[in-house]
C-alpha positions in Angstrom: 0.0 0.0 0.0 1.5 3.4 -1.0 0.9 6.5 0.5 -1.7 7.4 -0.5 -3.2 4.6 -0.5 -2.9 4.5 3.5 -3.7 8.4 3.9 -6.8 7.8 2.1 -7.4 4.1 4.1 -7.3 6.5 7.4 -8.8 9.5 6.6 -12.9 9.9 6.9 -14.0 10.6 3.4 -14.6 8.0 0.1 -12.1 9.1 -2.8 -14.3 10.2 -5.8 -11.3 10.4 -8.2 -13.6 8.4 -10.8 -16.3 10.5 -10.2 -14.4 13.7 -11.2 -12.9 12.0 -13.9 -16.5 10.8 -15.2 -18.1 14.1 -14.7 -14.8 15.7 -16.3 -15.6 13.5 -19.7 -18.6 14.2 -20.2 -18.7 18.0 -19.6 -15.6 17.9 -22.2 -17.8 16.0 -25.2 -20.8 18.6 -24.3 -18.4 22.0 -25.0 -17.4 19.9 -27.8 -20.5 19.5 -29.2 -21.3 22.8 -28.7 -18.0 23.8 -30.5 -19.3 21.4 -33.2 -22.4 24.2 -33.7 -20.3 27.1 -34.0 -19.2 26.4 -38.0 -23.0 25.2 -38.5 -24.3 28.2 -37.3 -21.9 30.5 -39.1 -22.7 28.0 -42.2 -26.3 28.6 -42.1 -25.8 32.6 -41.6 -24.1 32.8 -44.8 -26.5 30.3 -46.5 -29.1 32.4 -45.5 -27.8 35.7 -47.1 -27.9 33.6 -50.8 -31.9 32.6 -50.4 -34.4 34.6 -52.4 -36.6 37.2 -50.0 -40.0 34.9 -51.8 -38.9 31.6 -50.4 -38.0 32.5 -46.9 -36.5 35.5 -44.5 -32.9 35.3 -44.6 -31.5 35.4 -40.9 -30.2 38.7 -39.6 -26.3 38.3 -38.8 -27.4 40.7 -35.8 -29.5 37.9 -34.3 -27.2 34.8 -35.2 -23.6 36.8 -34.0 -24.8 36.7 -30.2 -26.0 32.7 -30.6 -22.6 32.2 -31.9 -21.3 34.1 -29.2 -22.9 32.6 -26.5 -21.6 28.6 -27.7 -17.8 29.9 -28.2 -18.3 30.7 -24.3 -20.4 27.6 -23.6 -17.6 25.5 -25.0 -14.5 27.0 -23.6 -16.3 26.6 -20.0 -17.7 22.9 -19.8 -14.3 21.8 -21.7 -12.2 24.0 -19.0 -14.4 22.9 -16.0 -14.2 19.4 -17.5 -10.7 19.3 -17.7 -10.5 21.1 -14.3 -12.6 18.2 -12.8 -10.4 15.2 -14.3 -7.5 16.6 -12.5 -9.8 17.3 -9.1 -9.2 21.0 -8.6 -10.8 23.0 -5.6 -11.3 25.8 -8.2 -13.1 23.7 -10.5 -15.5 21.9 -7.8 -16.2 25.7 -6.5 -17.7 27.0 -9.3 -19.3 24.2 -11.1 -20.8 24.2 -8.0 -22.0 27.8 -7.8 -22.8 27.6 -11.1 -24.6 24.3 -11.1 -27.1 26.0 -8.3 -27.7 29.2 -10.7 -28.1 26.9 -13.5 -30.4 25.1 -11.3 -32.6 27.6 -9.6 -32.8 29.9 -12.9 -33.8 27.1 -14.6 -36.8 26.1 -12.7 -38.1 29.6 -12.8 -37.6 29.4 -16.3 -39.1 26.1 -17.3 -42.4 27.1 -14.9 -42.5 30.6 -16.9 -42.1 29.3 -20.4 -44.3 25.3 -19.5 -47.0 28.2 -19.0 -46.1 30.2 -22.3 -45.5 27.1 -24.2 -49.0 25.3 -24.7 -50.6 28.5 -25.7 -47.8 29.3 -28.4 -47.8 26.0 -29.7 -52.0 25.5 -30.4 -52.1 28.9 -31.9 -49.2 27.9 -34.4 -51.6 24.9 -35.1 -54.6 26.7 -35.2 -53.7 29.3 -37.7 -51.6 26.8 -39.7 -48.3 27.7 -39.4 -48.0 23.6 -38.6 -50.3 20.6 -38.9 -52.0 20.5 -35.3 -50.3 17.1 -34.7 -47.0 18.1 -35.4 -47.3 21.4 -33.4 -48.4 18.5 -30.1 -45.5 16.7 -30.7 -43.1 19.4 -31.1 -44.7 20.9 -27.5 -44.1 18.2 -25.1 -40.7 17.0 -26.9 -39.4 20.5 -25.9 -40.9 20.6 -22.4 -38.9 17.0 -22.3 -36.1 18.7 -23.2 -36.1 21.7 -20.9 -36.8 19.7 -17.9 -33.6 17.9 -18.3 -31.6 20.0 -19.6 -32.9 23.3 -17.0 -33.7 20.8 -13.9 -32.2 17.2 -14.2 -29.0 18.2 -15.4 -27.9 20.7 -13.3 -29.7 19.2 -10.1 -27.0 15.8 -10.6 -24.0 18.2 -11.1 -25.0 19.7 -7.9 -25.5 16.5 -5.6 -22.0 15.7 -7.1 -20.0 18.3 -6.5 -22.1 19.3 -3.2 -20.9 16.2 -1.9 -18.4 16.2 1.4 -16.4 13.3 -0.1 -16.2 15.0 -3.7 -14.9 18.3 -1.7 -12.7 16.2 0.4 -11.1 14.3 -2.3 -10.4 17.8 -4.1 -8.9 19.5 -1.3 -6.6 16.0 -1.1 -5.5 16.0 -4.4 -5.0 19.9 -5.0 -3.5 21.2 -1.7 -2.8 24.9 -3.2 -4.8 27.5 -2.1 -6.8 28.7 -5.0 -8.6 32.2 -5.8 -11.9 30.7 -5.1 -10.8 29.7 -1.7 -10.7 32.9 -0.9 -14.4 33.7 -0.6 -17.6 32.0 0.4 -19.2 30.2 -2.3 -22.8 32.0 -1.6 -20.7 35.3 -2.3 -18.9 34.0 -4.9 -22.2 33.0 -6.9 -23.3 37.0 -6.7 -19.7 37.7 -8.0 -20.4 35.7 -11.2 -23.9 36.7 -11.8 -23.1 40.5 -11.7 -19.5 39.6 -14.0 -22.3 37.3 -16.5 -24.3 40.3 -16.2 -21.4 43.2 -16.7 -19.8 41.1 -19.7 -23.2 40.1 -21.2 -24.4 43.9 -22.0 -22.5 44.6 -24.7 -24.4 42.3 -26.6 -27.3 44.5 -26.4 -25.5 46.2 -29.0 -26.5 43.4 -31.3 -30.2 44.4 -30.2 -30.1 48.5 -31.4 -29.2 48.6 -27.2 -33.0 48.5 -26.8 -32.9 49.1 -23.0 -36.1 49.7 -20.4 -35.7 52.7 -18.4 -38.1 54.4 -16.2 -41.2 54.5 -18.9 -39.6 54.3 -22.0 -37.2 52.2 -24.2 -34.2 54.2 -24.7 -32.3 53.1 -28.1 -29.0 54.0 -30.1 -26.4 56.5 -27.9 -29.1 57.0 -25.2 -29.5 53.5 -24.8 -25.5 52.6 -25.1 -24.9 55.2 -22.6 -27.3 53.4 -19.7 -26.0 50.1 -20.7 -22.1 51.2 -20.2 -23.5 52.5 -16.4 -25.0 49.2 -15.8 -22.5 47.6 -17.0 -19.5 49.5 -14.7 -21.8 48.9 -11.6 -21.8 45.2 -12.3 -18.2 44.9 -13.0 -17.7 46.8 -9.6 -20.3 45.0 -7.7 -18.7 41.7 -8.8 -15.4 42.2 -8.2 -16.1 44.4 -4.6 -18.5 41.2 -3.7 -15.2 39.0 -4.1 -13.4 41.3 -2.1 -16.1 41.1 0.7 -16.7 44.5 0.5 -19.7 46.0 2.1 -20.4 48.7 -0.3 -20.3 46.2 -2.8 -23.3 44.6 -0.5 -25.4 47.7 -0.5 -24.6 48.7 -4.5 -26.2 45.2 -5.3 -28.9 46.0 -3.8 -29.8 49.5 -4.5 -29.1 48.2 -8.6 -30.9 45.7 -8.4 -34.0 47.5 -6.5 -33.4 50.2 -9.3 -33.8 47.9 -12.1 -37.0 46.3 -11.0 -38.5 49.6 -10.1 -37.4 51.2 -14.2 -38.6 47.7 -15.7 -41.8 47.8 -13.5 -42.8 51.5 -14.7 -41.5 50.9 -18.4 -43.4 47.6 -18.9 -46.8 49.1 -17.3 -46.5 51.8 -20.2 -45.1 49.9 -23.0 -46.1 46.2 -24.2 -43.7 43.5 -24.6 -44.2 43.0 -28.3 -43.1 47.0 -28.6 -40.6 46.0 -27.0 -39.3 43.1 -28.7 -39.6 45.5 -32.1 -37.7 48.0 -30.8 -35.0 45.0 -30.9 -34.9 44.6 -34.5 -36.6 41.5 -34.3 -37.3 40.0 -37.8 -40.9 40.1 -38.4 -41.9 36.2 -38.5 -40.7 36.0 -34.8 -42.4 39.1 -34.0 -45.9 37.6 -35.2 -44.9 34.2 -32.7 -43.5 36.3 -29.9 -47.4 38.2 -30.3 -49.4 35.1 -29.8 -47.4 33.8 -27.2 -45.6 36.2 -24.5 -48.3 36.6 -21.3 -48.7 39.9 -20.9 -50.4 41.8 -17.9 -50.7 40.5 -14.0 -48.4 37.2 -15.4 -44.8 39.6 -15.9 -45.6 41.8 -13.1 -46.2 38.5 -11.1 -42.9 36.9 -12.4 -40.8 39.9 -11.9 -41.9 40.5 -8.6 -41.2 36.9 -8.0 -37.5 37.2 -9.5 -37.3 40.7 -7.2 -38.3 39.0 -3.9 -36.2 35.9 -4.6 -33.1 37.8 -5.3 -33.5 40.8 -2.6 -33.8 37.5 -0.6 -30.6 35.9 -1.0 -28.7 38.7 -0.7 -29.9 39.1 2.6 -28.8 36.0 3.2 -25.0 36.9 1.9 -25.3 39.7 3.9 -23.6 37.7 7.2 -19.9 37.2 4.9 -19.7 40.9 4.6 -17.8 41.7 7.7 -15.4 44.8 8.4 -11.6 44.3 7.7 -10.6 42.4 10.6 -14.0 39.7 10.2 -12.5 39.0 6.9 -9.4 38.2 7.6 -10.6 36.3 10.8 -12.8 34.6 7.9 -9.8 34.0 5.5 -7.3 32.8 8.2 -10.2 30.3 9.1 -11.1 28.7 5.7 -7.4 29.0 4.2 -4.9 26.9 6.4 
């Protein structure tokens, strides 16, 4: 028996080295496949520029460049966490499992909000023909299939994994540096990537004529770039001040986020989500779907102020790892040995 062999005999926790190794695999061959949709996608964008106007809309680059985007960054991350995972990394168990729960609890929102949207969308695109009735069924519950395990099922497994003691044991074994995301608690660490997602996601609204919701209107063009750059400094601060434990970091998520909701609220009680949605640059064929299909009314005010409540809710619960200087480093000196 080597020694590691009797270390691991001794000590209190099962070795999930497999597990990790497993769970590193397969999160490699799904950023590969969606590596594998990048030169489709970009394919079918330039396809599309070469069909005649009479036989269908050719896609907008404007709405397939984000899509593209957003699997370049899918891939890099499931083949970096998988790759972090196969060699058992504290860094990688920390955030796939903060992002795991965000993945998780967004998800169920989600999959509630759009199992409502969804049946209604789907019978209207069979009742006014835009697919034979039957198809339109089957297409209906193969997608709410879909989003269940890919929004719920998924994501709920990669938490009980990496939420497991032995799976953090066996990390902190096999990687015995002290990493970055050692360095804050992982309940603080999940706001610090949301607000980073969020600061490093805006530009993209750029893509969208920056079609942004502000206090009663939609503000558009230079007006609209100019809010978004705002939001998108505040985030970046918030997220990297959250990191840092820092209390005003605490108290600027808050008042943003309170902010938001209230300039949504008004905008949306004056201007309709289909507006909104045009204002975007949508092509007309998904403006028409989006028309007979988003809920409009009571059902988004009772959503957001879902989303509001949820959020104001956990950062109240954060609030106990924002501490003044010393606290911290009483925190750090604790949780780093």
């Amino acid at each position: 028996m080597n020694d590691y062999e009797e270390t691991a005999h001794s000590s209190s926790f099962k070795d999930r080295k497999t597990g990790l190794v497993v769970f590193g695999i397969l999160q490699i061959i799904f950023g590969g496949f969606c590596a594998l949709m990048i030169p489709f996608m970009i394919f079918g964008m330039i396809a599309s520029a070469f069909i005649e106007s009479s036989t269908a809309a050719p896609v907008r680059p404007t709405m397939m460049i984000p899509a593209i985007l957003l699997y370049v960054v899918v891939a890099v991350w499931f083949i970096w966490m998988g790759i972090g995972s196969i060699k058992a990394r504290r860094w990688a168990r920390a955030l796939l499992l903060v992002t795991s729960w965000i993945w998780l609890v967004g998800g169920i929102g989600g999959v509630i909000f759009i199992l409502l949207v969804m049946p209604d969308m789907f019978d209207k695109m069979g009742e006014n023909k835009q697919m034979p009735a039957g198809a339109a069924l089957i297409v209906k519950y193969v997608a709410m299939v879909f989003m269940t395990v890919f929004y719920v099922i998924i994501p709920a497994v990669l938490v009980l994994f990496y939420g497991s003691k032995n799976v953090k044991a066996t990390c902190e074994f096999r990687d015995t540096k002290v990493r970055w995301t050692d360095k804050c608690p992982l309940p603080v660490l999940a706001v610090s990537l949301m607000f980073g997602l969020w600061a490093v996601s805006i530009p993209s609204m750029g893509f969208y004529g920056w079609a942004i919701p502000f206090f009663g209107s939609i503000l558009r063009g230079m007006r609209g770039a100019a809010v978004g750059v705002v939001f998108m400094l505040l985030s970046g601060y918030i997220a990297w001040g959250s990191y840092r434990l820092n209390i005003k970091a605490w108290w600027g998520a808050v008042l943003l986020i309170v902010g938001w909701a209230i300039s949504v609220g008004i905008t949306f009680s004056r201007v309709s989500m289909p507006d909104y949605y045009e204002k975007m640059n949508f092509p007309e064929q998904q403006l028409d779907i989006m028309k007979q299909s988003i809920p409009q009314g009571y059902s988004m005010a009772l959503f957001s102020g879902l989303w509001l409540v949820g959020f104001l809710g956990y950062l109240l619960y954060t609030r106990r790892y924002f501490a003044r200087p010393a606290e911290q480093e009483n925190f750090l000196q604790q949780r780093i040995p």
